[in-house]
N, C-alpha and C positions, 0 to 999 in steps of 0.2 A: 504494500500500500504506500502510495505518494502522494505529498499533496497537491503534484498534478492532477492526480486522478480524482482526488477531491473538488479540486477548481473547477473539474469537466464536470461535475454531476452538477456542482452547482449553477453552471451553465446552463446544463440539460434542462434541471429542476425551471430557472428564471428562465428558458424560452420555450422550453416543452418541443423541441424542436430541435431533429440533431442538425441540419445544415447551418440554423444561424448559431448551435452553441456554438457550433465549430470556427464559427465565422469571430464570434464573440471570443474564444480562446484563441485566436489566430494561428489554427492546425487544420490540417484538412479532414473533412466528416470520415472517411474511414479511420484516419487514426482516433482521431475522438473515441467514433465504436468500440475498435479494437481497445482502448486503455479501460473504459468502463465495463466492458465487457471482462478484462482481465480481472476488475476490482471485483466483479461479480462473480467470476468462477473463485478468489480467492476467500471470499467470505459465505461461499456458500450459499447464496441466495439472491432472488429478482429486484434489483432498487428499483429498476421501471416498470411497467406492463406497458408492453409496445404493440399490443395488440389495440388498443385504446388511442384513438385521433382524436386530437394531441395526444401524444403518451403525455401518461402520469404514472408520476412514485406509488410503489404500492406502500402498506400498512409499513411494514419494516424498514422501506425505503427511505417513507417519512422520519425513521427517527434515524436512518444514518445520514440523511442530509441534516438535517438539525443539528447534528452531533460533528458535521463537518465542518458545517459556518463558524463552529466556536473553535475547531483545530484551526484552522485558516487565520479566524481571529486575533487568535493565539501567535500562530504563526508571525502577522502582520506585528502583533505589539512588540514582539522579542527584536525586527527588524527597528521598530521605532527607538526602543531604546536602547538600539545601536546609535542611529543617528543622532537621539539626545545628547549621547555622549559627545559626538562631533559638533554639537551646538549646532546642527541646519535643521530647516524646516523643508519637507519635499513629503512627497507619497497623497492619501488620499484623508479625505476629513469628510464623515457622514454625520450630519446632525440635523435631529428632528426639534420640533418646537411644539407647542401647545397655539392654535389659534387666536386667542386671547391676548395671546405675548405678543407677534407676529408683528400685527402692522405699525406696535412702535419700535421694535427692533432690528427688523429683518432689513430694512433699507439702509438703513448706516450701518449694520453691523456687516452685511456686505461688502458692500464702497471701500470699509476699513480694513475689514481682512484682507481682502482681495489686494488690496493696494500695499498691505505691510508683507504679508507674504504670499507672493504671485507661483511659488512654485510648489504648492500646495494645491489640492484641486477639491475646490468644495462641494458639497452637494447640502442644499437643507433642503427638505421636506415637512409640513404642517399634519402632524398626525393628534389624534387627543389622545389624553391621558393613558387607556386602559392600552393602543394601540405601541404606544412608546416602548410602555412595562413589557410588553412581549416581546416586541421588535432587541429590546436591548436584553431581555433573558438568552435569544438566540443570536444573537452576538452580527444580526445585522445592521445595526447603527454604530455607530461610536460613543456620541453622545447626545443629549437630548437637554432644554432648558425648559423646563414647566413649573407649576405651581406645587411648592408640597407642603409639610412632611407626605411619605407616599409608604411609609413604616411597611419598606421592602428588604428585608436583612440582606439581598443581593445584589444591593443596586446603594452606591454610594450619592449621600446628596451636599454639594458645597453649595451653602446658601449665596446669592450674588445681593441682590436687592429689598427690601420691604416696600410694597403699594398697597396706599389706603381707598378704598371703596369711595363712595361717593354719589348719593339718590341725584338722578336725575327727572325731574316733577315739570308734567304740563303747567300750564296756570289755571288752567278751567278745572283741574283738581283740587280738592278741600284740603290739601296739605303742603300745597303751596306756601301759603301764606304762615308756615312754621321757616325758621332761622336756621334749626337743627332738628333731626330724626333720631330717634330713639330705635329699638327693634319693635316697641309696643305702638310706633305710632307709623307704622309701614303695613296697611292693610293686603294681605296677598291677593284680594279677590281683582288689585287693581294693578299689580304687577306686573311686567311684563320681562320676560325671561330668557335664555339661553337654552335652544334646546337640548334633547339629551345627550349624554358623551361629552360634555365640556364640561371639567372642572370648576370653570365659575359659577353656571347653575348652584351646583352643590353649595359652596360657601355663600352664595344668597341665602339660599335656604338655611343654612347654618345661625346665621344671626337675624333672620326673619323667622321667628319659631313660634310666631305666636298663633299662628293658622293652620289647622289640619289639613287643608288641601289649599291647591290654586288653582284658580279658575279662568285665568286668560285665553284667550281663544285662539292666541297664536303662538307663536316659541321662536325665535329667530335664528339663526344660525350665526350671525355675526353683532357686534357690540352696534356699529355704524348702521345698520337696519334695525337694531332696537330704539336708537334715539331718533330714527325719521316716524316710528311708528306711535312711538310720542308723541309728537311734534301732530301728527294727525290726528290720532284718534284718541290721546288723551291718555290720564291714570301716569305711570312712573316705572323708572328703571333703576337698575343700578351698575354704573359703568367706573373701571379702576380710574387711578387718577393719572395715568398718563395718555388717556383720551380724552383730558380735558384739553389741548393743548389743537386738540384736531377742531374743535368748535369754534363756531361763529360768537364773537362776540354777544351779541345777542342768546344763543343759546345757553353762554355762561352765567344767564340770570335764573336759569334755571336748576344749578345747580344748590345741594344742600348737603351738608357735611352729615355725617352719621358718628353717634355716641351713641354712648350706655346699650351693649360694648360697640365701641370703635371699631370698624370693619375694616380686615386689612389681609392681604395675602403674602408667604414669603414667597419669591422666585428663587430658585435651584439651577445649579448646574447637575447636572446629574450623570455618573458613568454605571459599568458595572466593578465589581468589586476586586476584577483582575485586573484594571486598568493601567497602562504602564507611562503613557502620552505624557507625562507630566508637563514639559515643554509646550504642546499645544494645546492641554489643557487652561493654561497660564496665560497663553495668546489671544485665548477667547474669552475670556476675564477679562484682561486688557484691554480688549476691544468695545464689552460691554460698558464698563469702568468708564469710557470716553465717551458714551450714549446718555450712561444714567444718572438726573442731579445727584448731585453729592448729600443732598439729604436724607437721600433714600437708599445707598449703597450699605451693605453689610460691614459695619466697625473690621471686623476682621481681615476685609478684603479689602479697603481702604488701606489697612499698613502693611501687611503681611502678602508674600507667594504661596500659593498654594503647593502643600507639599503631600504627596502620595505614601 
């Protein structure tokens, strides 16, 4: 067994097609064949069923490709911290995000990485919460920046920033005209919310506890179509506070601070627990560090590098 032969499954697995893995590992489709085929008579058993268009992994297949991504993984980090050693930055950087984070971060933190280290090749993706936590148990990301605690004993979390909540209120609403929100004075039936699989739902509801159900008629998918759906149809939201920076003027009269308790979430960098990157974990710190006021940075991360 080689971890050629691994790279080829995983090939196989992400095209389901032996011509473009082939194409994808830059070998011709019969060697391809021939080397998984060899992995296959070595271990005794079918990874694909090729009677199946597309082929697909059968039952056992499935857990030697998953058991591969994290040899591979592995692979990859022992090569990283070689090059740490050499102080360069080169190879590849997969990192996922939480929706929610996204469109204050993902445009500068781009621009920046990209600009400080060009020979690095990034990929981010917008995946939610529950999608991250798997993706990084099978060791197909790198790393991932979302909301937690996520109290996963396998998955390491270095806090980056704190962001406070902050109701966002029609005017034709009766609770307008309060200065501050309490969690008792935030009626859910007039809510308007985040639909499922996004972690910010959740900690709404976390410190809105005072209603056994909600009753809104719609669920949005993003924070920026929660506050247009305000703006028309009235009742309240609640968007973090580095969206408040995206609003009109005008829109900023509608905001209302939240107390008793103070609504706030911490943001994470988050790896897993064999992670070795140190160096480029520290670049992407870095990077954020120059995005987020300084009021809201994590005291730790503000003096100190993060150390593995």
């Amino acid at each position: 067994m080689t971890l050629q032969q691994l790279e080829y499954i995983l090939a196989l697995e992400k095209t389901r097609h032996f011509v473009r893995a082939a194409e994808l590992c830059h070998v011709t489709q019969p060697t391809l064949s021939a080397m998984i085929q060899k992995l296959e008579d070595e271990l005794d058993c079918k990874i694909f069923d090729r009677s199946r268009q597309p082929i697909e992994p059968t039952e056992i297949g499935k857990q030697i490709i998953n058991q591969a991504q994290v040899i591979i993984y592995q692979a990859n980090q022992l090569k990283e911290s070689i090059r740490t050693e050499k102080e360069t930055f080169t190879g590849s950087l997969n990192l996922a995000i939480i929706p929610t984070i996204a469109p204050y971060l993902l445009p500068q933190f781009i621009a920046s990485f990209s600009k400080l280290y060009p020979e690095v090749s990034l990929k981010v993706s917008e995946m939610h919460t529950s999608t991250i936590i798997e993706k990084l148990r099978i060791a197909e990301i790198d790393m991932a920046i979302l909301s937690t605690p996520l109290e996963d004993s396998k998955i390491l979390e270095v806090p980056l920033y704190y962001e406070k909540f902050v109701a966002y209120i029609s005017p034709k609403d009766s609770i307008y005209e309060r200065t501050e929100l309490s969690a008792n004075d935030m009626p859910l039936d007039r809510l308007w919310v985040l639909e499922e699989g996004h972690c910010l739902r959740n900690q709404v509801f976390n410190f809105c506890h005072e209603m056994p159900h909600h009753n809104s008629t719609y669920e949005a998918g993003s924070i920026d179509t929660l506050v247009k759906i305000v703006d028309l149809n009235g009742g309240y939201t609640v968007i973090p506070e580095l969206h408040i920076e995206l609003l009109t003027e005008k829109q900023k009269l509608n905001l209302r601070d939240i107390v008793k308790p103070e609504a706030n979430r911490e943001i994470s960098v988050v790896i897993r627990h064999d992670f070795v990157r140190e160096g480029i974990l520290n670049a992407v710190a870095e990077c954020i560090k120059q995005i987020i006021p300084p009021h809201m940075l994590d005291a730790r991360l503000k003096r100190f590098a993060i150390k593995l």
